[in-house]
Phi, psi and omega in degrees: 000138184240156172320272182326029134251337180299152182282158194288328182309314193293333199249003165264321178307287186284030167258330192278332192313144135219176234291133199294334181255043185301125215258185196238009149249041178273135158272028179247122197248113165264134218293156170293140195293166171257177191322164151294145165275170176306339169281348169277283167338311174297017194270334197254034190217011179222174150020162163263156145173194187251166153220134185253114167221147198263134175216199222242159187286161159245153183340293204252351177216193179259188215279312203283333208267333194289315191279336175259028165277000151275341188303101181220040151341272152298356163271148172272185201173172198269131182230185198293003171269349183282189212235147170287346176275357162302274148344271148325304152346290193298289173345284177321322171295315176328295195291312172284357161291326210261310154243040149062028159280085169307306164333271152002298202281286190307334139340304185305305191303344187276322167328300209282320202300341195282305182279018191016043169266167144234167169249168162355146196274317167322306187278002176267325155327306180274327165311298182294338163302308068082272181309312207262315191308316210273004196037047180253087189289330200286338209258323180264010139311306213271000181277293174319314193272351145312314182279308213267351206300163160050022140104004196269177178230119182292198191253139181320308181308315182293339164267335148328317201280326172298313192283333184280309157358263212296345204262327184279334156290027191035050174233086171279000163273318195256294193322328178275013198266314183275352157291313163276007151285345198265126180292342188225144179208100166230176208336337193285304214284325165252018142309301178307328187279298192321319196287328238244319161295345185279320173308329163302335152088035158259085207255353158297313165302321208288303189313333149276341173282351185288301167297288204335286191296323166327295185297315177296004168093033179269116164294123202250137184298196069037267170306303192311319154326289175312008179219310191282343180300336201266354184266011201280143155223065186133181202271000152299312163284343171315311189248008174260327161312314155283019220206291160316287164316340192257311182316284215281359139101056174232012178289003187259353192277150161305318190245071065290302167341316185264333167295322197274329200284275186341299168321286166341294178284319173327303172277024185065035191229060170302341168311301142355277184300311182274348168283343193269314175311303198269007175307343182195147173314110182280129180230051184203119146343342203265296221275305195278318183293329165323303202279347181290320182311291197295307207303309195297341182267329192263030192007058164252089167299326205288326193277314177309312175279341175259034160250343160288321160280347188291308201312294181312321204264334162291358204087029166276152149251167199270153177252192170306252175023284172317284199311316183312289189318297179302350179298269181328299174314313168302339183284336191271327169261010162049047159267095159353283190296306171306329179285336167279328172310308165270026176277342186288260203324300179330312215299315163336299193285187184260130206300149206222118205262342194275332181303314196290319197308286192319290158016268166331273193308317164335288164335298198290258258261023162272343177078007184288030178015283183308320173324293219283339201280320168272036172254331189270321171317298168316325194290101175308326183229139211212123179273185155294314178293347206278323203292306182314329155301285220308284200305264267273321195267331149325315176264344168305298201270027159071030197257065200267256143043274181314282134026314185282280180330298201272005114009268174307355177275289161000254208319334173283356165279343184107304195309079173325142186257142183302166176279337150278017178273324167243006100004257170315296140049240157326294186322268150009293165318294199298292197290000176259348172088055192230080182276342194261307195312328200262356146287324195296295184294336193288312179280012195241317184323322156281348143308293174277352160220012198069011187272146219216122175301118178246128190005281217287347160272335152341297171320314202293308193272359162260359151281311171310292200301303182317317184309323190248056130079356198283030209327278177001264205305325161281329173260352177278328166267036193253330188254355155278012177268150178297284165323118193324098170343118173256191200289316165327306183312285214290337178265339155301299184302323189316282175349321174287312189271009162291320169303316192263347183099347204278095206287300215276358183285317195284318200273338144324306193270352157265337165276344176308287171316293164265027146282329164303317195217077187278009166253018190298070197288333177294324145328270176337272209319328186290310205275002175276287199303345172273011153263258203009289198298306187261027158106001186270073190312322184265343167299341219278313201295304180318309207295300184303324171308316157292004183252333220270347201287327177232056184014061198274123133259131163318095142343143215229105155282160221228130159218165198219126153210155182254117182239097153090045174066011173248137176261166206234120160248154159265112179239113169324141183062008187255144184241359172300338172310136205276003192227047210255325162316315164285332169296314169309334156304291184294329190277343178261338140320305201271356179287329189288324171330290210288332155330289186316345211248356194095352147347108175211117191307116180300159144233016157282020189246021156269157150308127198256055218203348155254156192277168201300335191275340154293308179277018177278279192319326164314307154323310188287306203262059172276184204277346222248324186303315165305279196226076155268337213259323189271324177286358180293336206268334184294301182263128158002090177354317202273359195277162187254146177262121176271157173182140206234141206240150173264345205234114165305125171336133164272193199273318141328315144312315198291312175312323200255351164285303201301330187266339170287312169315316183272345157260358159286324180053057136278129149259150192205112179246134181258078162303146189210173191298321163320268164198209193249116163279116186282084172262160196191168175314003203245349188107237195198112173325353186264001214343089189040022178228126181182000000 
C-alpha cells in the first residue's frame, strides 16, 4: 500500500505521530497524537502486513524509525481466528493508553499478554510516555518484559523510547543492560547512551561509546557531537573531535557550533572559541550567546562586551541569556553604570531567577548595596544562590550584622543553606569579631545542614581567630584540616600576624606561602621587610637572591574607574593618561594637605633597601592614589568614586583614602583581590583590618 492511497485521516494521523526517537533538546515539542481512529484500531484486526509510507529523516534518527511505528509485520494481533474479546481487549488497551489512564492500561496490558497478543507499536509508546511523565518505573519493567515475552522483538524505535525512559530515571545499568540486547541499533539508540554518560559525567564511557558507533558503522549526528564535546577532557579530545566535525560538514550546525564554542571556553580557550565563531556568518542567537558567555566565565570582561555590541549591531536582540552573560561581565570589571543600563532591559523582560540571581551579584560585587538589596526585594522567587549572593555580599562589603539577620530569614523561609551560604557566614562572623557565633556555625554546620567543613571555611575561621589576636589557636586549626592548607589560608594568617607583630609566626607562614607559590612576589617582599625590621641582614640578602634567582617581579598595580561610560586605568610609573599632568599635580596638593594634618606615609610594603623620600615617592603614584584623585577631579561631590584594584591595597593607600573621605566628605569604595572597602567619614568598613 503507498502513501498516495492511504485515506487522508490515516496520512494526517502519521505526520501528527512524532518521532519515536525524539531527543529532548529537539526544539520543536510536538502536541500528543489523539486517540486512534477506527481505521487505525483496525489495524490490529486484519491481517499481517506492512505498510510503506514516505517520510522526512527525523532530528535524531532516521526516516524508517518515524514510519515503522506502523510497521506491524512481525506482530501477532488478534487475526480472524481470535476470539472477539481478543479484539476488544485491544481496543480497550488503546483507548487507556491514549488517555494516559495508567492503572487501566496496565490492567489491559495483563490481559493482552495472557491471551499472547500485541497491539500496535505506536499505542506502546504512548504507554511508556505515560510511565516516564508518572515516574513509574516498576510499570515500565513490566511493559518491557511484555514487548520482549514469548521470543518476540520490538521495533527498534520502541526500545529507543525504553532507553531514554532509564536513562531519565537514572537507571544507566539496566539502559546499558537493554542496549546490549538489541540486536539493531541506530544514532538514536547510541546518542541517547553517549548523552546519558555524558550527563552522568562518566566521561571515558560517553567517549568509548563514541569509537563504538563509529566501528559499528553509525554516523553520528548533530546531537550525538553535542553530548560527546561535553565529555571532553581536555584539549587533545577537544581537538580530535573537532577535527571528526569538520571531515562530517556539521561544523556548521547551531548546537554543534555552540558546544564547541562552549567547550573551548570551559577550557580556558576563548581564542579557540572565538575562531570557531567568526569561521562563518552566525545567523543564530544561540552561537552569539555561547561566545559572549565563554569570554564572561574566562573574565575577559572587556571582550564579552564588544561581541555583545558586534551583536547588537548585527540585528540580534538580546534574551535572558544574553543579558545573564553581560551581567556577569560587568560584574567582572565592577562597571556600575553600565550594569544599570542592562538592568533597564532586564526590567522589559518577565522576571527570570537565573537573570535576577546575576543581578543581584553583579549590585554585591559593584559594592552597590542599595541596588542589590532592592533587587533581592523585589525578587518573586528566590533560591538558595539568590540568599546566599545577598548574605556573602553583605558580609563582603562589612554589612556583618545585616548579613547575620538575613541569614536567620534564609533558614526561616524553608531554604536550606549551601556550602556558600556558610562560606558568608564565616564571612560575616570574622569581619564583625563574633568569634563565639563563628565557632558555633563552623561546628554545627555538618550537624545542622550536612555540610562538611572546607578550604574556604577553614579560611574564614583562621581569619576570625587572627583577627581577635587568637594566632595559637589559628594554626593549630590549619593543622587540623583535612585538606591540605593552601596559599590562601597561609596568606590570612600571614595578614594576622603583620598586624598582630608576630615576626616569627608571619616568616613561618611566608615560607609556607612560598613553597606553594614560589613566584609569589608580594611574599618575598613582605618576609624581606619583616628580616629588615628585625635587623636580619643576611636573610634579608637570601631573600632578594631568591626573587633575583627566579626572576621574581612585583606585578605593577592596576586600578580602574568608571567615569561618564568610560574605564580610566591607572599602572603605578605609567604616564600616559592624557590628563596624568593635572592628576599628578593635584594628588601632591593634597598629600601635603593630609601632612598637615598629620599624615605619614607608610612604607612598609616597600623595599627597604630604598631611602625614605624614595619610598615616600614610590608611595605617593600607586595606581589607586591616581584615581581617587581623578574621580575627586571627574564626579560630582555627591557621586561615590568606585574603583577597582588587581592588587591588595596597601596599608598605606588604605590610610590616604580614609583620610581623603573624611576631608573631602566623599565616599569611595575600593574593591581589591581580598574584599571591599566603603570608607566614608566614619572611617572604612573593614575596620583597618584586612
Amino acid at each position: 500500500m503507498k502513501a498516495a492511497s492511504l485515506p487522508p485521516r490515516l496520512k494526517c494521523i502519521l505526520l501528527l505521530l512524532p518521532s519515536c526517537g525524539q531527543s529532548s533538546s529537539f526544539p520543536f515539542k510536538l502536541p500528543p497524537p489523539p486517540p486512534p481512529p477506527p481505521l487505525l484500531r483496525l489495524l490490529v484486526r486484519s491481517r499481517p502486513y506492512s505498510l510503506t509510507v514516505t517520510a522526512t529523516a527525523t532530528p535524531t534518527g532516521s526516516a524508517s524509525e518515524s514510519c515503522n511505528m506502523l510497521n506491524t509485520t512481525e506482530y501477532h494481533n488478534a487475526t480472524s481466528n481470535s476470539s472477539p474479546s481478543s479484539i476488544t481487549i485491544i481496543d480497550e488497551f488503546t483507548r487507556f493508553c491514549y488517555q494516559r489512564d495508567l492503572p487501566r492500561a496496565m490492567k489491559a496490558l495483563d490481559s493482552i499478554q495472557n491471551r499472547n497478543v500485541w497491539a500496535v507499536p505506536v499505542t506502546y509508546s504512548e504507554l511508556l510516555k505515560c510511565c516516564l511523565s508518572r515516574g513509574a518505573v516498576h510499570q515500565a519493567r513490566l511493559v518491557q518484559k511484555h514487548l520482549f515475552s514469548r521470543g518476540h522483538q520490538p521495533e527498534t524505535f520502541l526500545v529507543n523510547i525504553l532507553l531514554n525512559m532509564y536513562v531519565k530515571f537514572n537507571l544507566l545499568d539496566e539502559a546499558q543492560a537493554l542496549f546490549d540486547q538489541m540486536p539493531h541499533r541506530n544514532v538514536v539508540s547510541w546518542t541517547t547512551m553517549i548523552a546519558a554518560y555524558t550527563t552522568a559525567m562518566l566521561n571515558d564511557k560517553a567517549l568509548e561509546f563514541l569509537i563504538l558507533m563509529l566501528r559499528d558503522g553509525i554516523r553520528p549526528n548533530m546531537f550525538t557531537y553535542s553530548s560527546v564535546l561535553r565529555a571532553c577532557q581536555g584539549l587533545l579530545n577537544l581537538r580530535q573531535l573537532h577535527s571528526s566535525i569538520i571531515k562530517t560538514g556539521l561544523d556548521s550546525d547551531v548546537f554543534v557550533r555552540s558546544a564547541l564554542i562552549d567547550i573551548y571556553s570551559k577550557w580556558g580557550e576563548p581564542r579557540n572559541a572565538l575562531h570557531v565563531f567568526d569561521e562563518m556568518v552566525t545567523g543564530d542567537s544561540i552561537v552569539w550567546n555561547s561566545i559572549i558567555g565563554g569570554f564572561a566565565q574566562n573574565t575577559d570582561g572587556d571582550e564579552a562586551l564588544n561581541l555583545f555590541k558586534r551583536m547588537k549591531q548585527a540585528g540580534f536582540m538580546a534574551d535572558q541569556a544574553t543579558l545573564t552573560s553581560v551581567l556577569r561581565a560587568c560584574t567582572g570589571l565592577a562597571l556600575l553604570e553600565l550594569g544599570r543600563q542592562v538592568h533597564v532591559h532586564v526590567i522589559k523582560f518577565k522576571q527570570d531567577l537565573i537573570l535576577n540571581n546575576a543581578l543581584l551579584d553583579m549590585y554585591c560585587k559593584c559594592g552597590s548595596l542599595e541596588d542589590a538589596n532592592s533587587t533581592f526585594t523585589r525578587m518573586l522567587d528566590k533560591d538558595v544562590i539568590s540568599w546566599s549572593t545577598m548574605i556573602t555580599g553583605l558580609a563582603q562589603n562589612g554589612f556583618s550584622r545585616a548579613a547575620l539577620e538575613l541569614f536567620e530569614s534564609m533558614k526561616a523561609s524553608g531554604t536550606k543553606p549551601s556550602y556558600i551560604t556558610i562560606v558568608g557566614v564565616l564571612f560575616a562572623c570574622s569581619h564583625a569579631g563574633l568569634v563565639e557565633d563563628g565557632q558555633y556555625y563552623f561546628r554545627s554546620m555538618k550537624t545542622c545542614f550536612g555540610i562538611d567543613p572546607g578550604r574556604e571555611h577553614y579560611g574564614c575561621m583562621v581569619d576570625l581567630l587572627g583577627r581577635a589576636g587568637k594566632l595559637d589557636e589559628a594554626v593549630k586549626l590549619i593543622h587540623e584540616m583535612k585538606d591540605e592548607p593552601d596559599a590562601v589560608t597561609w596568606r590570612t594568617l600571614l595578614g594576622a600576624c603583620r598586624v598582630h607583630r608576630n615576626t616569627d609566626l608571619a616568616i613561618y607562614s611566608a615560607k609556607k606561602i612560598l613553597s606553594l607559590e614560589p613566584n609569589n612576589a608580594g611574599t618575598y617582599i613582605l618576609l624581606s621587610n619583616i628580616y629588615a625590621n628585625s635587623q636580619r641582614w643576611e636573610d634579608v640578602a637570601e631573600v632578594r637572591m631568591a626573587m633575583r634567582d627566579r626572576g621574581v617581579r612585583k606585578e605593577p598595580g592596576c586600578s580602574w574607574i568608571e567615569v561618564n561610560k568610560q574605564i580610566h586605568a591607572f599602572i603605578l610609573g605609567d604616564n600616559s593618561h592624557p590628563q596624568i599632568v593635572a592628576i599628578s599635580m593635584k594628588l601632591k596638593q593634597l598629600i601635603w594637605r593630609l601632612k598637615e594634618l598629620g599624615y605619614v606615609p607608610q612604607t612598609d610594603f616597600v623595599l627597604q633597601d630604598l631611602e625614605g623620600e624614595q619610598k615616600e615617592d614610590s608611595l605617593s603614584y600607586h595606581s589607586e592614589k591616581l584615581a581617587i584623585v581623578f574621580g575627586m577631579m571627574s564626579l560630582q561631590k555627591e557621586g561615590t568614586i568606585r574603583i577597582r584594584k588587581n592588587l591588595r591595597i596597601c596599608g598605606d593607600c588604605h590610610v590616604f583614602a580614609k583620610l581623603v573621605a573624611n576631608i573631602e566628605r566623599r565616599n569611595i569604595v575600593i574593591r581589591d583581590p581580598i574584599r571591599y572597602h566603603h570608607f566614608s567619614n566614619e572611617g572604612c568598613s573593614c575596620g583597618d583590618y584586612w
